[in-house]
N, CA and C of each residue as an Amber inpcrd file, in Angstrom:
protein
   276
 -43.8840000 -11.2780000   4.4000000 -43.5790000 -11.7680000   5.7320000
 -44.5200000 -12.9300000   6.0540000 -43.9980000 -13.6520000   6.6890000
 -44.3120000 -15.1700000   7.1130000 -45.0760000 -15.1400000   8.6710000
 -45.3310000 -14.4060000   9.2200000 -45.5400000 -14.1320000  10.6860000
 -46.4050000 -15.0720000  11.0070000 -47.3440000 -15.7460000  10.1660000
 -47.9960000 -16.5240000  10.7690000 -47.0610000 -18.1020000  10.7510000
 -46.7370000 -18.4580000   9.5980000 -45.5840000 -19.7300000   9.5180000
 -44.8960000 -19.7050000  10.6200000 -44.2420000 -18.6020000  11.0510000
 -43.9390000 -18.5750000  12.3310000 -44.3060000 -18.7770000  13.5490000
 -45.2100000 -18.2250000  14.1480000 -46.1550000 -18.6890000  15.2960000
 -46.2580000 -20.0640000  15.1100000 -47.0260000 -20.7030000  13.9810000
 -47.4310000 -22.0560000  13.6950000 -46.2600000 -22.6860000  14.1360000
 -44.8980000 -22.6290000  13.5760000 -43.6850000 -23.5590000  13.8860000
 -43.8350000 -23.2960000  15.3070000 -43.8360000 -22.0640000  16.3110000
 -43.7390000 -22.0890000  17.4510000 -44.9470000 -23.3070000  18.3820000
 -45.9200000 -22.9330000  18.1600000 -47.0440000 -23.6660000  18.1030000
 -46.3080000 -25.2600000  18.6240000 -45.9530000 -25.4980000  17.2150000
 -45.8110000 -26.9850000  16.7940000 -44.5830000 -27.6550000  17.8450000
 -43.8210000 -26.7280000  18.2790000 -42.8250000 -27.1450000  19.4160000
 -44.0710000 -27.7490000  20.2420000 -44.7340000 -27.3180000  20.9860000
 -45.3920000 -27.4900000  22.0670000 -46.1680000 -29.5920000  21.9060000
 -46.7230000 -29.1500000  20.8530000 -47.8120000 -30.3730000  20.4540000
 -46.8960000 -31.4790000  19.5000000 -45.8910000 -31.3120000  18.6600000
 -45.3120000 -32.3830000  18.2460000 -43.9910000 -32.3520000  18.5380000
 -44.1360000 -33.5800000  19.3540000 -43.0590000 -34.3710000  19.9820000
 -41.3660000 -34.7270000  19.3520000 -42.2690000 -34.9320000  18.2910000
 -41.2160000 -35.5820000  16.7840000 -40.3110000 -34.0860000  16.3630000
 -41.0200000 -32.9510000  15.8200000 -40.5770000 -31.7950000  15.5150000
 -39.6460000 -31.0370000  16.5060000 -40.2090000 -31.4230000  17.6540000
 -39.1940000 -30.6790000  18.9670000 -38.2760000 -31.1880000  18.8440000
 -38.1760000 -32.4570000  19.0700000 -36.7140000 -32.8430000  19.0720000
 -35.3880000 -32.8040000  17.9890000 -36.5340000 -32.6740000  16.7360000
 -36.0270000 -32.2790000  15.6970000 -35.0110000 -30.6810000  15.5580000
 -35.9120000 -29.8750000  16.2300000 -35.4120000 -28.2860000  16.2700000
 -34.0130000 -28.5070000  17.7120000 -34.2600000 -29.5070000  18.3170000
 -33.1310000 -29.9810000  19.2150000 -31.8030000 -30.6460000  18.4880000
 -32.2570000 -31.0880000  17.5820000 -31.0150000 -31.5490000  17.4390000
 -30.6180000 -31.0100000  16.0200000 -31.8570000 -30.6640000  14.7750000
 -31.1780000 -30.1610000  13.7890000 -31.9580000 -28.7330000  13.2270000
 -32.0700000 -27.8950000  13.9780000 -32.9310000 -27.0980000  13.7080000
 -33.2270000 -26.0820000  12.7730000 -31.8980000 -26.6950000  11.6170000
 -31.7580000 -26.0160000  10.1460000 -33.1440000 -26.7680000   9.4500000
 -32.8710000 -28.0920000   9.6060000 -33.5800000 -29.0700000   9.0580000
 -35.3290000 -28.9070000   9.0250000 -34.9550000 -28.7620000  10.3210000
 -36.6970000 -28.7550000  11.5270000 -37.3790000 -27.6420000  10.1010000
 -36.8810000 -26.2910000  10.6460000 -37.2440000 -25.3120000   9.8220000
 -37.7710000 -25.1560000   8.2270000 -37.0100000 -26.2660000   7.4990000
 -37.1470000 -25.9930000   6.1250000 -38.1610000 -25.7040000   5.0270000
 -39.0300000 -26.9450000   6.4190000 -40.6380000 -26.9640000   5.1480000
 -41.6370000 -25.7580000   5.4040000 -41.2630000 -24.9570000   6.4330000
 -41.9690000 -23.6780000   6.6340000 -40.9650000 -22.7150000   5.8460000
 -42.9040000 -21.6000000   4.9880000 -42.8070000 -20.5340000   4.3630000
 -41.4700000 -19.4730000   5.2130000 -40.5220000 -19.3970000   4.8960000
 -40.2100000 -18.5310000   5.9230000 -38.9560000 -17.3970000   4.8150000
 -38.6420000 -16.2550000   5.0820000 -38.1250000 -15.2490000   4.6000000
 -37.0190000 -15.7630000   4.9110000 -36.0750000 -15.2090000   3.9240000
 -34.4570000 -15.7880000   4.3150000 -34.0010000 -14.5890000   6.0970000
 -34.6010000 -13.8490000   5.8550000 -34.6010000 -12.8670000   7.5230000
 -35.3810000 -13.3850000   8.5820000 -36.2740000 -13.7950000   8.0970000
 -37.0020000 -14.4750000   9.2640000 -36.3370000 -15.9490000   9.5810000
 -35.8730000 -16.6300000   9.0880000 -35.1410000 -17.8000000   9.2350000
 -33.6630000 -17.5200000   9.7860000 -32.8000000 -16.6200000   9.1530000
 -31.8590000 -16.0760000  10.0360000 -32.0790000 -15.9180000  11.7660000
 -32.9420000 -15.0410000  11.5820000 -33.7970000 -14.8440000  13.2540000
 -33.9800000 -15.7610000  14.2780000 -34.8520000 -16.6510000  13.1020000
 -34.9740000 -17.7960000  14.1940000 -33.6430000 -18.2220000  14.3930000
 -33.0160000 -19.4220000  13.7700000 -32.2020000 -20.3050000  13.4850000
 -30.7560000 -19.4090000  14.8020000 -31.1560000 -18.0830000  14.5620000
 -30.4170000 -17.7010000  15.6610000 -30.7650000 -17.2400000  17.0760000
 -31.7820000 -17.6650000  16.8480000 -32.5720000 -17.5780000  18.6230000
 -32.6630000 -15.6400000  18.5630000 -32.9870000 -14.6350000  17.4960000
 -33.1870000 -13.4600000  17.4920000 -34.5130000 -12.7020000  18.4760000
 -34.6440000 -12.9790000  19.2120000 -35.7670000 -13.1880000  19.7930000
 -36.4960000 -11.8400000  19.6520000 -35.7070000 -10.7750000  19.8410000
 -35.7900000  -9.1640000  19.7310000 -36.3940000  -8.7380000  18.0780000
 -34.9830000  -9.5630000  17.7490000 -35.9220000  -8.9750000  15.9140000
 -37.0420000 -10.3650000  15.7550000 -37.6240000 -11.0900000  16.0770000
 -38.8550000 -11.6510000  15.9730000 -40.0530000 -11.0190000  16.4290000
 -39.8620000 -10.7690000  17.3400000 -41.0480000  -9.5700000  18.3350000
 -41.0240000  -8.5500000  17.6300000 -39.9900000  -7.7070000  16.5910000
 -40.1030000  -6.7160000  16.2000000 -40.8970000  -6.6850000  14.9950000
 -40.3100000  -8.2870000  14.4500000 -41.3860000  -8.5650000  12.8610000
 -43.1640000  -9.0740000  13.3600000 -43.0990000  -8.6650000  14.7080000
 -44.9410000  -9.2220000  15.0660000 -45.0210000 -10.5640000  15.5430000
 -43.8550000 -11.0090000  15.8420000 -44.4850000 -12.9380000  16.0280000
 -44.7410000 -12.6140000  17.5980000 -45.5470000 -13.3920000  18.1190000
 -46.2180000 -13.5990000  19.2000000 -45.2080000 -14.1810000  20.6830000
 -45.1450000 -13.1910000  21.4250000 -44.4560000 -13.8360000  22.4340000
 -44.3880000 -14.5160000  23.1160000 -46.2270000 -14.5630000  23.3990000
 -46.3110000 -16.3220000  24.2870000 -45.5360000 -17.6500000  23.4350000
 -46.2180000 -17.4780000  22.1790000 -45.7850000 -18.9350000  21.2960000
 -43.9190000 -19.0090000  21.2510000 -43.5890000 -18.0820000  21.1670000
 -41.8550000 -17.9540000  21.2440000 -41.6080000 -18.4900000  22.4500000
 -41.9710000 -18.4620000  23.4370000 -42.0180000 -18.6460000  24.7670000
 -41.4220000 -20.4740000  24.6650000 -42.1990000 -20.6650000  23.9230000
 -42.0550000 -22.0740000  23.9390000 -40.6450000 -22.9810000  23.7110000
 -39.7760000 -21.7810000  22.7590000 -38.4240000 -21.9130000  22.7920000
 -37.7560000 -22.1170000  23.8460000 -37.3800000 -21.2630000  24.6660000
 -36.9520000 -21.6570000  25.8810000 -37.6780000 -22.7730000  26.7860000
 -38.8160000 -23.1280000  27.1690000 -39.4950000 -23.5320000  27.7380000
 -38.8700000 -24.9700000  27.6460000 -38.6740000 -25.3740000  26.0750000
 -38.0650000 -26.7500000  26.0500000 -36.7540000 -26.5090000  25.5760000
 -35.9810000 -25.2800000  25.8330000 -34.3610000 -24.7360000  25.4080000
 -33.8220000 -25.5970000  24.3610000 -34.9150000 -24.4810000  23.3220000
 -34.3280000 -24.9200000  21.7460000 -34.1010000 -23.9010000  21.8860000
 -32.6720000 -23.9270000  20.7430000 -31.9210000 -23.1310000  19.4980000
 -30.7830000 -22.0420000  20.7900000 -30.8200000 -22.9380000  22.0100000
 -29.6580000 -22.0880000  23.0370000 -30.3500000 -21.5200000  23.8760000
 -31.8370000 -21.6710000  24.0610000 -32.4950000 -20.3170000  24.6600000
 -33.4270000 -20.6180000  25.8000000 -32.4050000 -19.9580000  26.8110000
 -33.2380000 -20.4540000  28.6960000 -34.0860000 -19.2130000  28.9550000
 -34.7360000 -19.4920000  29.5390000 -35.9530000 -18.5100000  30.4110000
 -35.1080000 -17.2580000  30.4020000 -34.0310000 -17.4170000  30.9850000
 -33.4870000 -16.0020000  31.9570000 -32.6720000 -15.1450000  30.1570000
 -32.1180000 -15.8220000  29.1000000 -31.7830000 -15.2010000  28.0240000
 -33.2780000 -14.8750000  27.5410000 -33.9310000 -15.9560000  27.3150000
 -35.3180000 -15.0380000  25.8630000 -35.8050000 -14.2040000  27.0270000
 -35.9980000 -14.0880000  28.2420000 -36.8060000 -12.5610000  28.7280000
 -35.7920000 -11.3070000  28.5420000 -34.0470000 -11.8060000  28.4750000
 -33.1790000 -10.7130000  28.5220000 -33.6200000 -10.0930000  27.0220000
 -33.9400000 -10.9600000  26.1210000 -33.7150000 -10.4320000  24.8450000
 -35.2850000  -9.9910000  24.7340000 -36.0660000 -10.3410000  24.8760000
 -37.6000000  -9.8650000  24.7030000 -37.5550000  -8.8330000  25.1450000
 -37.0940000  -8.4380000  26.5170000 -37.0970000  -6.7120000  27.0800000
 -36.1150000  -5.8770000  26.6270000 -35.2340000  -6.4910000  26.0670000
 -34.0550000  -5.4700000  25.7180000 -35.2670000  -5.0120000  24.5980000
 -35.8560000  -5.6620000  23.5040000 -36.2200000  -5.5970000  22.0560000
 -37.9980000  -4.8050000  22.7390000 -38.5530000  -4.6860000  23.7510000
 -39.3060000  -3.8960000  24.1280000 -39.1200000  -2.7910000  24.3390000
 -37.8260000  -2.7150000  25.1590000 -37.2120000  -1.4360000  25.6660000
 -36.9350000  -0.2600000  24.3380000 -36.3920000  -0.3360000  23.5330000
 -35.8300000  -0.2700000  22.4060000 -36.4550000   0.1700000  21.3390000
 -38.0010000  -0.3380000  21.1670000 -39.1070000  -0.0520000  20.8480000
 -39.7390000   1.4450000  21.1440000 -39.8580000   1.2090000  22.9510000
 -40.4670000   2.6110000  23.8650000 -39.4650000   3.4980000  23.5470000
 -38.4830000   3.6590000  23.0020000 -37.5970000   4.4530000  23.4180000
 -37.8490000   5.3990000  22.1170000 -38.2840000   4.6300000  20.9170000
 -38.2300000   5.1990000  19.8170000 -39.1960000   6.1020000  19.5900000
């Protein structure tokens, strides 16, 4: 597992300019040069937000997805999917 490659790409939304827009417009592409599991890239690439939190990636840095609504994903969806994938968790 890649969990840290991950965070880092999240990270990198925030601070490079060039890469954001990149995950905006081709975010197969954006993705490629990071270590990433063919599951963990599924995940992302599909805005999984639930099974990301579940593989350990960090929720502030995910945060950042929506924040600049890459890969489909507004405030009011990644908190729907972050608590559903909390909820879900407690339950177990």
């Amino acid at each position: 597992m890649s969990v840290y490659a991950l965070n880092y790409l999240f990270r990198e939304t925030l601070r490079d300019h060039a890469f954001r827009a990149q995950m905006k417009s081709d975010p197969a592409a954006a993705v490629a040069k990071y270590n990433l599991t063919e599951d963990e890239r599924s995940a992302l690439l599909s805005a999984d937000i639930g099974r990301l939190y579940d593989m350990g990636v960090n929720a502030f840095l995910m945060g950042y997805l929506c924040r600049f609504e890459l890969l489909g994903l507004t405030p009011e969806i990644y908190y729907d999917r972050i608590h559903t994938s909390k909820r879900t968790a407690a339950s177990k």
